[in-house]
Structures are given as structure tokens and as C-alpha cells.
ZATORDO-310632 format. One record per atom (N, C-alpha, C): x, y, z; residue in one letter. Coordinates in pm, whole numbers, m for minus. Each point is the difference from the previous one (the first is absolute). Layout:
<atoms>
atom east->X | north->Y | up->Z | residuo->A
...
</atoms>
This chain:
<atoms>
atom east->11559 | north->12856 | up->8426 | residuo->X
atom east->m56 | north->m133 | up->16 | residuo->X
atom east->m19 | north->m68 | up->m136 | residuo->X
atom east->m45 | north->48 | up->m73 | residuo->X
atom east->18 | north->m50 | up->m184 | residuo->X
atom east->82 | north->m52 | up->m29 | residuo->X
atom east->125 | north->40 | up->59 | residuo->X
atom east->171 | north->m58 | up->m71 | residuo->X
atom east->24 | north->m76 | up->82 | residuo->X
atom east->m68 | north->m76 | up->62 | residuo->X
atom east->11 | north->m172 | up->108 | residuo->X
atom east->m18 | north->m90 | up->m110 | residuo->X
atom east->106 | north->m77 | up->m12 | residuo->X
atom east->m58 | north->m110 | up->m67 | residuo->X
atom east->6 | north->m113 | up->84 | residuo->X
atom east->m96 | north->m134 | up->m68 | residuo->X
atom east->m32 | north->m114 | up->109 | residuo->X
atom east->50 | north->m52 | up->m88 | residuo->X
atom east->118 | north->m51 | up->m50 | residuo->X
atom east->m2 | north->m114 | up->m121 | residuo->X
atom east->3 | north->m104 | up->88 | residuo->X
atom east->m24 | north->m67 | up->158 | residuo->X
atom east->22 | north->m80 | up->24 | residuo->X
atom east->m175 | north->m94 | up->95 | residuo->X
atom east->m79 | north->119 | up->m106 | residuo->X
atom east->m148 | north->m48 | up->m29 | residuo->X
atom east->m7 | north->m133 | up->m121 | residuo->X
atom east->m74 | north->m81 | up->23 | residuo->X
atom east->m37 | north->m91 | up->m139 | residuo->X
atom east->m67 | north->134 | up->m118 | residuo->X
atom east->72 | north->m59 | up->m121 | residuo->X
atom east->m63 | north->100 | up->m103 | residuo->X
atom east->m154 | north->m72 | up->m27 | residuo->X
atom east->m93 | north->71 | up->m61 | residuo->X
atom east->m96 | north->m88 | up->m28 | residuo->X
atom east->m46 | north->57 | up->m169 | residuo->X
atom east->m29 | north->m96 | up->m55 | residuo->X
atom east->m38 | north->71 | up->m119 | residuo->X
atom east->m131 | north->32 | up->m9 | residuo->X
atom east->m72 | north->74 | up->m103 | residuo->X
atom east->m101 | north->77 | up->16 | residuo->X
atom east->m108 | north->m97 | up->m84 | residuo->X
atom east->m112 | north->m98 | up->38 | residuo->X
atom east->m75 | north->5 | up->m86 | residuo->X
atom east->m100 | north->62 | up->m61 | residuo->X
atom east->40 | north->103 | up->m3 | residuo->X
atom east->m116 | north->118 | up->m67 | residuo->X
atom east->58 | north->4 | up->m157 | residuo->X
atom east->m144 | north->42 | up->m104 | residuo->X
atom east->74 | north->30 | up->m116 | residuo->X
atom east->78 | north->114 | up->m25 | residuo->X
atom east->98 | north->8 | up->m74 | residuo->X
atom east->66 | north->108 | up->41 | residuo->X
atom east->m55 | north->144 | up->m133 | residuo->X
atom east->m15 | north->49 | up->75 | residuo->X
atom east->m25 | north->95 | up->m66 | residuo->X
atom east->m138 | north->53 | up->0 | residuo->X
atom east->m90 | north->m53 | up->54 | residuo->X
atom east->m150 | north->m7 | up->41 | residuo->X
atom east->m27 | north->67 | up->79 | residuo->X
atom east->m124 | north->67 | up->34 | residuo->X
atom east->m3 | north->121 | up->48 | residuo->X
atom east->m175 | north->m88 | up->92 | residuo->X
atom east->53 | north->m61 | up->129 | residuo->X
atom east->m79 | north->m34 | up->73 | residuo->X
atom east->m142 | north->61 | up->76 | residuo->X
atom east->45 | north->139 | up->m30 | residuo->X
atom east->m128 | north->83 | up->25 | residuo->X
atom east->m73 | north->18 | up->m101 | residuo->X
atom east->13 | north->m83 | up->m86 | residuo->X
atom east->m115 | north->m6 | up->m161 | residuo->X
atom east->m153 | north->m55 | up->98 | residuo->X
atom east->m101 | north->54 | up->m83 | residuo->X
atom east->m148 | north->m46 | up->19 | residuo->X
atom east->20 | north->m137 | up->m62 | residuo->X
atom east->m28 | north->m72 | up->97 | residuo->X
atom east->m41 | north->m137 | up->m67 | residuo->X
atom east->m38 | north->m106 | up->108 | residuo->X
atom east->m5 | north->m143 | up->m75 | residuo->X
atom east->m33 | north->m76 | up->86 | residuo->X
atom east->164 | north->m131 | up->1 | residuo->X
atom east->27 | north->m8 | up->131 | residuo->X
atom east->115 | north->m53 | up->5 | residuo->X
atom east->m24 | north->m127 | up->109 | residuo->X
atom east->94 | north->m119 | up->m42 | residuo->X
atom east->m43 | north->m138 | up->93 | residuo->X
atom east->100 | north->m20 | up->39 | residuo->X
atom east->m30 | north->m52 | up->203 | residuo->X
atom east->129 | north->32 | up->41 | residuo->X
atom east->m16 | north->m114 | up->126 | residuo->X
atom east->93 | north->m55 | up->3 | residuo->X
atom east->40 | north->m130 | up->65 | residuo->X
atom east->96 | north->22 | up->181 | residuo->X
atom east->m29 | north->m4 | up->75 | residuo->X
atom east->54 | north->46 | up->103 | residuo->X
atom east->30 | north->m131 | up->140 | residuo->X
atom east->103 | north->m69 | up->21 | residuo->X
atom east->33 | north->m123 | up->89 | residuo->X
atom east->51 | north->56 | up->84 | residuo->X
atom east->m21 | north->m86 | up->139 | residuo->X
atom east->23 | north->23 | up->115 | residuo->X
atom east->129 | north->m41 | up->13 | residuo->X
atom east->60 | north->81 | up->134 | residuo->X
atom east->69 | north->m42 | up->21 | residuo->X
atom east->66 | north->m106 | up->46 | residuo->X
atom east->137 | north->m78 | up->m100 | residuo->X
atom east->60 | north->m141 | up->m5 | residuo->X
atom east->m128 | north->m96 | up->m49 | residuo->X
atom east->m92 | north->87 | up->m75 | residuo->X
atom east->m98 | north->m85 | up->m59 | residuo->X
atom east->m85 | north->m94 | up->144 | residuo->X
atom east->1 | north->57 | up->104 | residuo->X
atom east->m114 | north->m86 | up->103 | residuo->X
atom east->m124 | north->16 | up->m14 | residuo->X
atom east->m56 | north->m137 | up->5 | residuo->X
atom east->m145 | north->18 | up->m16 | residuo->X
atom east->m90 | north->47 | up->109 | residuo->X
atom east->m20 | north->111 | up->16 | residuo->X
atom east->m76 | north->75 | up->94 | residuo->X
atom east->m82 | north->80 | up->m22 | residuo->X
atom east->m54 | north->m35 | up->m128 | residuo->X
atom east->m107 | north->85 | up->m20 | residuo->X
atom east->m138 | north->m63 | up->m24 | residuo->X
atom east->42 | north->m113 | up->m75 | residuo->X
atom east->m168 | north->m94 | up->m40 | residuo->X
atom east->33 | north->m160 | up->0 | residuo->X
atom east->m103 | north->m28 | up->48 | residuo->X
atom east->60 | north->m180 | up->m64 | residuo->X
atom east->m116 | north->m5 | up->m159 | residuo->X
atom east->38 | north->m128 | up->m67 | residuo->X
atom east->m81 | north->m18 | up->m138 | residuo->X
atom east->m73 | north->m124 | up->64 | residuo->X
atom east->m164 | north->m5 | up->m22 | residuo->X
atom east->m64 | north->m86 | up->75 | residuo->X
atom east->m112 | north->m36 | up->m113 | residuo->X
atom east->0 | north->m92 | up->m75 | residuo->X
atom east->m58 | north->m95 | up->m65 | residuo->X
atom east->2 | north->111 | up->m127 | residuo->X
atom east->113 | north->47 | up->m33 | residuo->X
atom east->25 | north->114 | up->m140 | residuo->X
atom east->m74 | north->118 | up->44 | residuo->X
atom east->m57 | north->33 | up->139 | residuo->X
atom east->11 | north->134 | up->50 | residuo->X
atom east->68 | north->36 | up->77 | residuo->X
atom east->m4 | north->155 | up->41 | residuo->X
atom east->82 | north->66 | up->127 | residuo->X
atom east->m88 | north->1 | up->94 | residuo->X
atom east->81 | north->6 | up->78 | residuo->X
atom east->m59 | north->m55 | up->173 | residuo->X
atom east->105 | north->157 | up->64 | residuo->X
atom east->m25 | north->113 | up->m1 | residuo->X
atom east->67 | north->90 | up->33 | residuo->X
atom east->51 | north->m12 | up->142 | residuo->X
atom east->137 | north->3 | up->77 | residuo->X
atom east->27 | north->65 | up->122 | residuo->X
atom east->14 | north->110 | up->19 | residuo->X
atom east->m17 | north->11 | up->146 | residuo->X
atom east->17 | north->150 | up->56 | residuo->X
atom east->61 | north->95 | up->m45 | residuo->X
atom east->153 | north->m28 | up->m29 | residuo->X
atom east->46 | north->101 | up->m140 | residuo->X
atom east->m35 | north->11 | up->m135 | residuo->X
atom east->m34 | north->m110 | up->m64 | residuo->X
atom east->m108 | north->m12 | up->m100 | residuo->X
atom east->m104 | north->126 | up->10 | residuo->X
atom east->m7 | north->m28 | up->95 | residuo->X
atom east->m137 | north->121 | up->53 | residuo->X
atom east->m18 | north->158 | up->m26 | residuo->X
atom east->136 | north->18 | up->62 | residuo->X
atom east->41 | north->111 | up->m21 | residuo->X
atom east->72 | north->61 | up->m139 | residuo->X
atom east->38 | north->m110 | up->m55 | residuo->X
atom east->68 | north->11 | up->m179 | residuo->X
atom east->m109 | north->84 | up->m36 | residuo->X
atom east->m146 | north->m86 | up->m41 | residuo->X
atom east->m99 | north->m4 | up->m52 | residuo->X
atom east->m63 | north->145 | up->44 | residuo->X
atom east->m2 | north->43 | up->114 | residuo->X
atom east->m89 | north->88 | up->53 | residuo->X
atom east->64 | north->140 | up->m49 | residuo->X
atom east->148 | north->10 | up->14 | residuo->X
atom east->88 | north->110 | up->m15 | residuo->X
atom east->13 | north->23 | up->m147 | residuo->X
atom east->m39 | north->m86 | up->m85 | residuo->X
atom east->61 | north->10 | up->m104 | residuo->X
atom east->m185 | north->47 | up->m150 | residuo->X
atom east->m41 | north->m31 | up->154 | residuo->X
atom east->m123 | north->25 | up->m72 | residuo->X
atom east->m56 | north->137 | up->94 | residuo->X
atom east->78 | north->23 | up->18 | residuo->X
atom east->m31 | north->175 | up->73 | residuo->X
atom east->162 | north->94 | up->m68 | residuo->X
atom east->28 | north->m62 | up->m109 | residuo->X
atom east->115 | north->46 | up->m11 | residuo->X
atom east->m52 | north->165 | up->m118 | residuo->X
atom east->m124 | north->m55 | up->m52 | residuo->X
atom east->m64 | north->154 | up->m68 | residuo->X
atom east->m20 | north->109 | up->75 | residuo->X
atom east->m89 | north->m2 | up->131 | residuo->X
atom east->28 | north->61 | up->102 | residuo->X
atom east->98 | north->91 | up->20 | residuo->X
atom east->125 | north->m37 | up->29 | residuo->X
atom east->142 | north->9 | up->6 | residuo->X
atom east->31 | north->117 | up->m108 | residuo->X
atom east->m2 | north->m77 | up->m118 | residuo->X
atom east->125 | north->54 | up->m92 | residuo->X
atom east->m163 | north->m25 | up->m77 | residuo->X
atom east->m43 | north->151 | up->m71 | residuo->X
atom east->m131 | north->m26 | up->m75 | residuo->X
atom east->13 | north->11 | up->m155 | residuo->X
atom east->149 | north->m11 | up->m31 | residuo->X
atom east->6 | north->11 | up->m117 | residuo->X
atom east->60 | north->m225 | up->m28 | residuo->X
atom east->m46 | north->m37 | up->108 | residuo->X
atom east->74 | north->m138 | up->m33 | residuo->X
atom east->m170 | north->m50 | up->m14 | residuo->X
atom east->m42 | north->m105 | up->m87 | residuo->X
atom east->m122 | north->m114 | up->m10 | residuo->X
atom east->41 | north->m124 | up->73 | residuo->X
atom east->m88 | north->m72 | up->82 | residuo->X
atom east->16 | north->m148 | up->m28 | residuo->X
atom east->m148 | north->m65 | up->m1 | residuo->X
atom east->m11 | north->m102 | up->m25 | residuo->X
atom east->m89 | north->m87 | up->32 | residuo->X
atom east->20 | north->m128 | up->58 | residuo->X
atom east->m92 | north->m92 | up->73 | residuo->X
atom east->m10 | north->m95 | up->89 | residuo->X
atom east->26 | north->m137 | up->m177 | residuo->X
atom east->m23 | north->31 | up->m39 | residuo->X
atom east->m52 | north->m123 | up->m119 | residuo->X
atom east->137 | north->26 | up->m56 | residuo->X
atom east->131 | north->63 | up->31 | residuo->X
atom east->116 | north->23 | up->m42 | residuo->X
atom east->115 | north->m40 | up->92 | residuo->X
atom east->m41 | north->m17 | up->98 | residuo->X
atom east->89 | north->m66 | up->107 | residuo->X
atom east->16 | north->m133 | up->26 | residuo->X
atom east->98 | north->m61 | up->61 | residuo->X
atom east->m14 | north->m139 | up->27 | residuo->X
atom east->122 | north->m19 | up->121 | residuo->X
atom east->m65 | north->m62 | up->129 | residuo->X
atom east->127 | north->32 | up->130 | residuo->X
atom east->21 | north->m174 | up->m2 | residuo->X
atom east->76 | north->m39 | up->m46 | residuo->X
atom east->106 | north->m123 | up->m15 | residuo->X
atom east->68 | north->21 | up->134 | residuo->X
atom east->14 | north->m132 | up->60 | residuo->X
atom east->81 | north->m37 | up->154 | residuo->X
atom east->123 | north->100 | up->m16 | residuo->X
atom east->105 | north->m8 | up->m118 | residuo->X
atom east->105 | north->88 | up->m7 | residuo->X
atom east->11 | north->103 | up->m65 | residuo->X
atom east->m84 | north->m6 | up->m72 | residuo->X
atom east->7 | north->134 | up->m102 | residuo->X
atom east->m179 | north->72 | up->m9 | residuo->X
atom east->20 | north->127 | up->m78 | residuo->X
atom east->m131 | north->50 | up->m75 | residuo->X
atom east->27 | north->42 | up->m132 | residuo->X
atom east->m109 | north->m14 | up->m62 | residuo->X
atom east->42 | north->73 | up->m162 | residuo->X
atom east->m156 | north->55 | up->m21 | residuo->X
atom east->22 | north->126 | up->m27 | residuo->X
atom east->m71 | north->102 | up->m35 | residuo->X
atom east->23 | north->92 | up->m90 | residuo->X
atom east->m154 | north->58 | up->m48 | residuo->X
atom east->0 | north->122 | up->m107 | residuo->X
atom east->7 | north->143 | up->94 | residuo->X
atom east->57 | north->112 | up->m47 | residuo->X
atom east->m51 | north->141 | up->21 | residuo->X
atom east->36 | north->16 | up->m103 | residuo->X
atom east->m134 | north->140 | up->m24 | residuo->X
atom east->m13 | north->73 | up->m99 | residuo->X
atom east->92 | north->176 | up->73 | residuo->X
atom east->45 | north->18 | up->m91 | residuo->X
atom east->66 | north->147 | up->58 | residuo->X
atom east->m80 | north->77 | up->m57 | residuo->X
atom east->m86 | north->84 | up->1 | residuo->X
atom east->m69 | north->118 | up->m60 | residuo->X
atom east->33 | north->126 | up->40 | residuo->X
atom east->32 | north->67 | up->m104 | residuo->X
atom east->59 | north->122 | up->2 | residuo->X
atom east->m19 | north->101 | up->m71 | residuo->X
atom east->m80 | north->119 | up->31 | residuo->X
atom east->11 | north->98 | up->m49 | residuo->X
atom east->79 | north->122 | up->m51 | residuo->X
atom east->m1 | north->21 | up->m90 | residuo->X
atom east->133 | north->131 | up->m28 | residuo->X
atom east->42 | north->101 | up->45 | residuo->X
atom east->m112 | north->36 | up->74 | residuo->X
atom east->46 | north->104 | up->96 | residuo->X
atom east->48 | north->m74 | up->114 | residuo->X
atom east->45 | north->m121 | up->41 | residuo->X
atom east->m12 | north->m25 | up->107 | residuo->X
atom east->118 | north->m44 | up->m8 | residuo->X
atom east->66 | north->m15 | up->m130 | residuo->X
atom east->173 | north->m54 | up->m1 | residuo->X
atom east->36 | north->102 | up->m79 | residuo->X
atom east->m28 | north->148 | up->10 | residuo->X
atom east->82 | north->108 | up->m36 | residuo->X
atom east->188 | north->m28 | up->41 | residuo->X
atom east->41 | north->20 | up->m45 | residuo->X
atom east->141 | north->62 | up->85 | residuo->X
atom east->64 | north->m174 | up->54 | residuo->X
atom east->m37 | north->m131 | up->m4 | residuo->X
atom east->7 | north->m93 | up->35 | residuo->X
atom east->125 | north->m59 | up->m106 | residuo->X
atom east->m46 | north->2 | up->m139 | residuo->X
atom east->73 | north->m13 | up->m93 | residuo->X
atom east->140 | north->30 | up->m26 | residuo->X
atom east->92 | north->m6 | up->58 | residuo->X
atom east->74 | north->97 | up->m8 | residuo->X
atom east->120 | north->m86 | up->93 | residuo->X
atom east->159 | north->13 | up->12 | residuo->X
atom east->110 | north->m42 | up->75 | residuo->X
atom east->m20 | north->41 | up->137 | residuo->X
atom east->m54 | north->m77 | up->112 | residuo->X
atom east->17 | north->29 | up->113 | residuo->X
atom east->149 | north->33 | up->64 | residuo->X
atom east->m18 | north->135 | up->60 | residuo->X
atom east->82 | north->7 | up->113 | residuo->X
atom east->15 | north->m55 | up->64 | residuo->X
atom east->161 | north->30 | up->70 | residuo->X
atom east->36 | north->m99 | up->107 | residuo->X
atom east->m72 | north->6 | up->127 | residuo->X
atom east->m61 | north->104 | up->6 | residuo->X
atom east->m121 | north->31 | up->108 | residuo->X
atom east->m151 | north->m41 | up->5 | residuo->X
atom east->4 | north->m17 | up->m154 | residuo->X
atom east->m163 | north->m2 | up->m9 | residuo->X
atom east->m90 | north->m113 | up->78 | residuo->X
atom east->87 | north->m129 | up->m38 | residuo->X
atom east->m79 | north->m123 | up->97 | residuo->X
atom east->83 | north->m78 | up->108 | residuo->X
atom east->m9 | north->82 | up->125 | residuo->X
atom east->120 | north->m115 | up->125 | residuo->X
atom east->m74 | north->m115 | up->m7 | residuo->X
atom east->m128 | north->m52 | up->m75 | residuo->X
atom east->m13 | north->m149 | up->65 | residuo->X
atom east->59 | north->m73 | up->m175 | residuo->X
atom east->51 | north->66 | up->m84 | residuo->X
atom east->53 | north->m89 | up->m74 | residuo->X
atom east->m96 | north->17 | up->m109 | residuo->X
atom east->m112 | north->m24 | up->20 | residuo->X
atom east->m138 | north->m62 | up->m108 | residuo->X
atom east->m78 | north->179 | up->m69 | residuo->X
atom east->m21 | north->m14 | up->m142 | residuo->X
atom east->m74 | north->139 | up->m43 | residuo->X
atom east->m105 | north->m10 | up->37 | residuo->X
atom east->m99 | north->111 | up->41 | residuo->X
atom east->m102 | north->17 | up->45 | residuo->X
atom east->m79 | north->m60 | up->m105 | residuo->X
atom east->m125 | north->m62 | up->27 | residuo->X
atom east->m114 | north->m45 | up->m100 | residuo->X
atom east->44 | north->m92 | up->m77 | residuo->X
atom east->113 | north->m107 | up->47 | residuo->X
atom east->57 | north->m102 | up->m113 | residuo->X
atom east->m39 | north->m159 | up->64 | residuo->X
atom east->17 | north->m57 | up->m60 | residuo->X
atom east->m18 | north->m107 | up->34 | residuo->X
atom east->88 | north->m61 | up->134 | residuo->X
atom east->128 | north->30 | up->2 | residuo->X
atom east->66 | north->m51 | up->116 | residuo->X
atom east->m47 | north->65 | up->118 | residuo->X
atom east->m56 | north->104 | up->m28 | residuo->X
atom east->m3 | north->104 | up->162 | residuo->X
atom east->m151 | north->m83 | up->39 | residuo->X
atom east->m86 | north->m58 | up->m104 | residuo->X
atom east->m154 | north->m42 | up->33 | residuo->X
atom east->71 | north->m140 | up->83 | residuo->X
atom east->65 | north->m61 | up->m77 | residuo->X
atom east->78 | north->m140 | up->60 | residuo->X
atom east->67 | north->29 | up->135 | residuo->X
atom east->70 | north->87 | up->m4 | residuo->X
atom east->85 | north->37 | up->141 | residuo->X
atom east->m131 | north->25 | up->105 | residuo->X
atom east->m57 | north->44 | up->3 | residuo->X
atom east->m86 | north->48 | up->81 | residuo->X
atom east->m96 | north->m91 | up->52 | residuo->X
atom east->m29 | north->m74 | up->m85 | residuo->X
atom east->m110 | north->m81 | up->43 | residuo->X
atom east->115 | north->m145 | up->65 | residuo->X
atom east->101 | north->m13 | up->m77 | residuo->X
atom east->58 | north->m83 | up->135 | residuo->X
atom east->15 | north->32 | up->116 | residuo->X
atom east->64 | north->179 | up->23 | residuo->X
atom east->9 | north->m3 | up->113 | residuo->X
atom east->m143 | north->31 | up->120 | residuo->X
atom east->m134 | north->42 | up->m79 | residuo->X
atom east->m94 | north->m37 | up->111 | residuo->X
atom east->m9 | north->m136 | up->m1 | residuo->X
atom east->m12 | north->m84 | up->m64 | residuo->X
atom east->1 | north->m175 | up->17 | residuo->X
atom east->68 | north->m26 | up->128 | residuo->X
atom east->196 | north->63 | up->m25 | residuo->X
atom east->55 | north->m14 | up->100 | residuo->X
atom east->m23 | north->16 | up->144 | residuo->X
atom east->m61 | north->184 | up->m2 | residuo->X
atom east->32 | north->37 | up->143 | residuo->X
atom east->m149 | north->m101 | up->69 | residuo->X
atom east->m131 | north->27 | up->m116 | residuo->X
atom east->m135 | north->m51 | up->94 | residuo->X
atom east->65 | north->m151 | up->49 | residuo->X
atom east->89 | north->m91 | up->m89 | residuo->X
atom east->m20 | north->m127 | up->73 | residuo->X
atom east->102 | north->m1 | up->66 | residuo->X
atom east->112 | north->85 | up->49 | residuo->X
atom east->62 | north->32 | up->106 | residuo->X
atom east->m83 | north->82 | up->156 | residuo->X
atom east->m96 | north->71 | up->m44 | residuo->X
atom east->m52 | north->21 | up->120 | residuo->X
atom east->m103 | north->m86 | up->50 | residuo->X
atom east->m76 | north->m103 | up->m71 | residuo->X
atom east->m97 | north->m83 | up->2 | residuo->X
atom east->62 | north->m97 | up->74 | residuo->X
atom east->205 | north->m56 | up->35 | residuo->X
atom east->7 | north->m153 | up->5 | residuo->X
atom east->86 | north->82 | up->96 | residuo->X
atom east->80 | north->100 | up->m5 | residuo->X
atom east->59 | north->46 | up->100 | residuo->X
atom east->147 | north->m21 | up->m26 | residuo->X
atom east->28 | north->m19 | up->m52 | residuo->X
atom east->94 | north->m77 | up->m68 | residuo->X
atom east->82 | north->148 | up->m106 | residuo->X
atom east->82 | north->98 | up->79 | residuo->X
atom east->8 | north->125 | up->m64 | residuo->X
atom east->174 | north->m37 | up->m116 | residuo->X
atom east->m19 | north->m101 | up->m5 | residuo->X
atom east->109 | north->m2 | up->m99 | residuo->X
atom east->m27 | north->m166 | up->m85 | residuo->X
atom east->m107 | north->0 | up->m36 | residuo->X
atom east->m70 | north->m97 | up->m75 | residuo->X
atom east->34 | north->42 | up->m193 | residuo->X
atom east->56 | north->m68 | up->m59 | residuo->X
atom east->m17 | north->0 | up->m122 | residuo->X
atom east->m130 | north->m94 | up->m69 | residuo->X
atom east->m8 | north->113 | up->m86 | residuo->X
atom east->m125 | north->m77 | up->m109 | residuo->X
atom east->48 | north->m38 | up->m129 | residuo->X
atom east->71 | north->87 | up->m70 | residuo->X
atom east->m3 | north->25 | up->m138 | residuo->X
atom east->140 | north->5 | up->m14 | residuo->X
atom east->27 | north->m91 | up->m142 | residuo->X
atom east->132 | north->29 | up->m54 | residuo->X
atom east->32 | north->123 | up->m31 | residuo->X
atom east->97 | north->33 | up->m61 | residuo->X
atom east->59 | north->172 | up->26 | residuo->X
atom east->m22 | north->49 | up->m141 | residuo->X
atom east->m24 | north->m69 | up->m136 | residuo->X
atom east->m56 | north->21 | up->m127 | residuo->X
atom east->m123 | north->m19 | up->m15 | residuo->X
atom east->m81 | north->17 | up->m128 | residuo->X
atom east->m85 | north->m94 | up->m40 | residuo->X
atom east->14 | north->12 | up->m157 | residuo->X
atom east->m92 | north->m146 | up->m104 | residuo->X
atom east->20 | north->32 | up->m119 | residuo->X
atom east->m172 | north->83 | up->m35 | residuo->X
atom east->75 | north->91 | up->m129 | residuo->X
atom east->m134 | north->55 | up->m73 | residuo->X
atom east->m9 | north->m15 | up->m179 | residuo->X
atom east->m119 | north->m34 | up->3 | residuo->X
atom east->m12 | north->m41 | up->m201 | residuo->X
atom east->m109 | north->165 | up->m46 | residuo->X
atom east->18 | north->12 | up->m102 | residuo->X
atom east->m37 | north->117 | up->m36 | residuo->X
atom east->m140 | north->m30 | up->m48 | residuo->X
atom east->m105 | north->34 | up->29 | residuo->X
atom east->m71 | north->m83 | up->m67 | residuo->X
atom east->m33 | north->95 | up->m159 | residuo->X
atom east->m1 | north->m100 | up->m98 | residuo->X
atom east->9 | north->55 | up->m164 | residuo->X
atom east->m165 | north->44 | up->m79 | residuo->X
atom east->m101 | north->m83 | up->53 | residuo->X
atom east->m96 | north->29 | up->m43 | residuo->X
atom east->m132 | north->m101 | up->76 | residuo->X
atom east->m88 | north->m10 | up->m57 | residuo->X
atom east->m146 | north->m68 | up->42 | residuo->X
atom east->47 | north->m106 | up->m12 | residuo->X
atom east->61 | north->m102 | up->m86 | residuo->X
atom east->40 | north->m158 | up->11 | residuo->X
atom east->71 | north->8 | up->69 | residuo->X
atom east->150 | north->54 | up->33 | residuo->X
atom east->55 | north->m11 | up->76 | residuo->X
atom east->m27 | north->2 | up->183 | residuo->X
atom east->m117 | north->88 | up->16 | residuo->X
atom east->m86 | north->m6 | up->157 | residuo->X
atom east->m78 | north->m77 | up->m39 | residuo->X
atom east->m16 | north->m69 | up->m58 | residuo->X
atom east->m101 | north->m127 | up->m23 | residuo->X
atom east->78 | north->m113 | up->75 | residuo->X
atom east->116 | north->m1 | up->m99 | residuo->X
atom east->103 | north->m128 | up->54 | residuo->X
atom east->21 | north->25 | up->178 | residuo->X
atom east->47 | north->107 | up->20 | residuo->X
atom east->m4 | north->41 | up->129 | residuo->X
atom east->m32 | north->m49 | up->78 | residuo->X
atom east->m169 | north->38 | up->m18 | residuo->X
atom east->m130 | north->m60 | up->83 | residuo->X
atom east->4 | north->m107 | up->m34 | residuo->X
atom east->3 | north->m94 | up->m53 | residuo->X
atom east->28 | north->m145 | up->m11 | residuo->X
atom east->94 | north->m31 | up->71 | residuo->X
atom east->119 | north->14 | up->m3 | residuo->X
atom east->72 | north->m43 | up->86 | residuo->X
atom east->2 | north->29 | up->165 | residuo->X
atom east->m43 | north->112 | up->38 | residuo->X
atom east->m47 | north->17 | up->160 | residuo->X
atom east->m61 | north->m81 | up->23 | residuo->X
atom east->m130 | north->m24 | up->m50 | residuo->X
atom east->m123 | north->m100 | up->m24 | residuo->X
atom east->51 | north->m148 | up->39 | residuo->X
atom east->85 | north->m37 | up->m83 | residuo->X
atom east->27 | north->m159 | up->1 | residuo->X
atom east->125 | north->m48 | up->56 | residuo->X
atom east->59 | north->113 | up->68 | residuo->X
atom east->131 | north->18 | up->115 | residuo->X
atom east->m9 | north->m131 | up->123 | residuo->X
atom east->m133 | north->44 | up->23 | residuo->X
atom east->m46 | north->m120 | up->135 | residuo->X
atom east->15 | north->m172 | up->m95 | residuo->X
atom east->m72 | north->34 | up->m74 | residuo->X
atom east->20 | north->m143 | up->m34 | residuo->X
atom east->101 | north->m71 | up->m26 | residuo->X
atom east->94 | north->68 | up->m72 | residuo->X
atom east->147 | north->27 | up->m66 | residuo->X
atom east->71 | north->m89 | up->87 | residuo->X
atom east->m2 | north->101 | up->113 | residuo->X
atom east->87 | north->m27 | up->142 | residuo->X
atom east->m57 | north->m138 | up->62 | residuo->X
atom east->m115 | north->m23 | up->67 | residuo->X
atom east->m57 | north->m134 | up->33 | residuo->X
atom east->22 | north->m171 | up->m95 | residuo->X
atom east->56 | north->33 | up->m142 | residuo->X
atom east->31 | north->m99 | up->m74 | residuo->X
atom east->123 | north->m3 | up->m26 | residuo->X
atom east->93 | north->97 | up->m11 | residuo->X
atom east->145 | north->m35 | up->67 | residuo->X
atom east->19 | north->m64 | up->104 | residuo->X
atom east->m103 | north->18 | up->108 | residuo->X
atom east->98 | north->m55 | up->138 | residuo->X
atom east->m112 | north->m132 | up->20 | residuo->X
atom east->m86 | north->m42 | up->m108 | residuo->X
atom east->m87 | north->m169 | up->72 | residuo->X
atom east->81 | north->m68 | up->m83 | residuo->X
</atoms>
């Protein structure tokens, strides 16, 4: 099955940095749009969010996402659910014993879902797909898309740099409400 090739898949290029090692401890900001960009998640109502029902569930899942995966952080004061998009912080925290043996060229066996354990894409993969299935069983609707099939991530570099961050989540609502009056 390895020696199948699809060349008649769209190629996609990778925006990851290359060479970066995504299961680093840190704090990383990460931007995630729905799918074909529909606004179904929040409206912007006098430079606030006015969350919908999927809104709802963004917010709730993503703030139970420590729970989950307890080596991932987030906070509420780091999120922001925009009609089409979200952009958020997680912190990856990681202990050394806990990415023994992680380091290292995965086998062709090691991950069937694609993503390394404890990295940033597998925290991303995951929490789309509970987003997915809860607001597929909530609307009934068992082949409902939410989420585009990427998302972007910025590394974050230091204390100014999550400063700027938080500023910009912060003033997202407003941002958006003075583009479109």
C-alpha cells in the first residue's frame, strides 16, 4: 500500500517551518477558518461577539482542550471565535520524560493518523475533529463541514511578542466591525 501513488491529488505545500520540531514546549498562535470561510460561528455586534451555537461549542471544546491532551495550556483571554475564523494561543508543556523516544525519525508505522504525538498538529487535529463530530451530532447533519482542512501557526518568540498577540485577539472584533461599516 506505500508504493500507491496519488499524483492525481492537488499537491499542497506545507506551511510549517521547515525544519521545526512542533512538539517544542512553547507557546504557539494559531488561526483556524471555517469551512469556504462561512460565517457560522459568531456575528460582530457593536465590536463584540455575539457567539452562535457553534460558536458555542468552539469555545467550550477548546477550553476543555487541557482536559484532553494535559500537556496542551489554553486560556479564555487567548481566544477569539470570529463568524469565520478563530485565532488562538496554546502553550505545549512538556516534560522530558514525557517526550523520551519522541525525538527521533518516525516510522512508517509509528503515526496512522499522520500527526506526532504531543505536537501541535495532533492538539489542532483533534480539537477540530471534536468541534466536528459534537456539531454533527447536535444538528444531525452527519456530514456537515466546519473547518478548512489547514490552519496557520506563528511561533510565538517571547513576552512582546504574546503581548502583540493578545492585542490583536483583543481588537479582532473591532478590526472586523470597521471594515465592513
Amino acid at each position: 500500500m506505500s508504493d500507491l501513488k496519488l499524483d492525481w491529488l492537488p499537491q499542497r505545500k506545507s506551511i510549517r517551518l521547515k525544519d521545526y520540531d512542533y512538539t517544542r514546549s512553547g507557546a504557539y498562535f494559531i488561526t483556524l477558518a471555517t469551512y469556504q470561510r462561512r460565517r457560522i460561528l459568531s456575528r460582530v455586534v457593536n465590536s463584540g461577539i455575539d457567539l452562535l451555537d457553534l460558536g458555542e461549542i468552539v469555545k467550550a471544546e477548546w477550553l476543555l482542550l487541557p482536559s484532553i491532551r494535559p500537556f496542551a495550556a489554553v486560556s479564555e483571554e487567548f481566544l477569539i471565535v470570529m463568524p469565520d475564523h478563530i485565532h488562538a494561543v496554546v502553550w505545549l508543556e512538556h516534560h522530558h520524560d514525557m517526550l523520551s523516544g519522541l525525538h527521533r525519525e518516525p516510522s512508517k508505522n509509528d503515526h496512522p493518523s499522520g500527526y506526532r504525538p504531543m505536537s501541535l498538529s495532533s492538539v489542532v487535529a483533534g480539537f477540530k475533529s471534536r468541534v466536528t463530530v459534537e456539531w454533527r451530532r447536535s444538528t444531525g447533519d452527519k456530514n456537515a463541514n466546519v473547518w478548512q482542512r489547514n490552519y496557520y501557526e506563528t511561533v510565538i518568540r517571547g513576552p512582546k511578542h504574546l503581548e502583540r498577540v493578545r492585542n490583536y485577539i483583543l481588537n479582532n472584533p473591532r478590526r472586523w466591525a470597521e471594515r465592513r461599516s
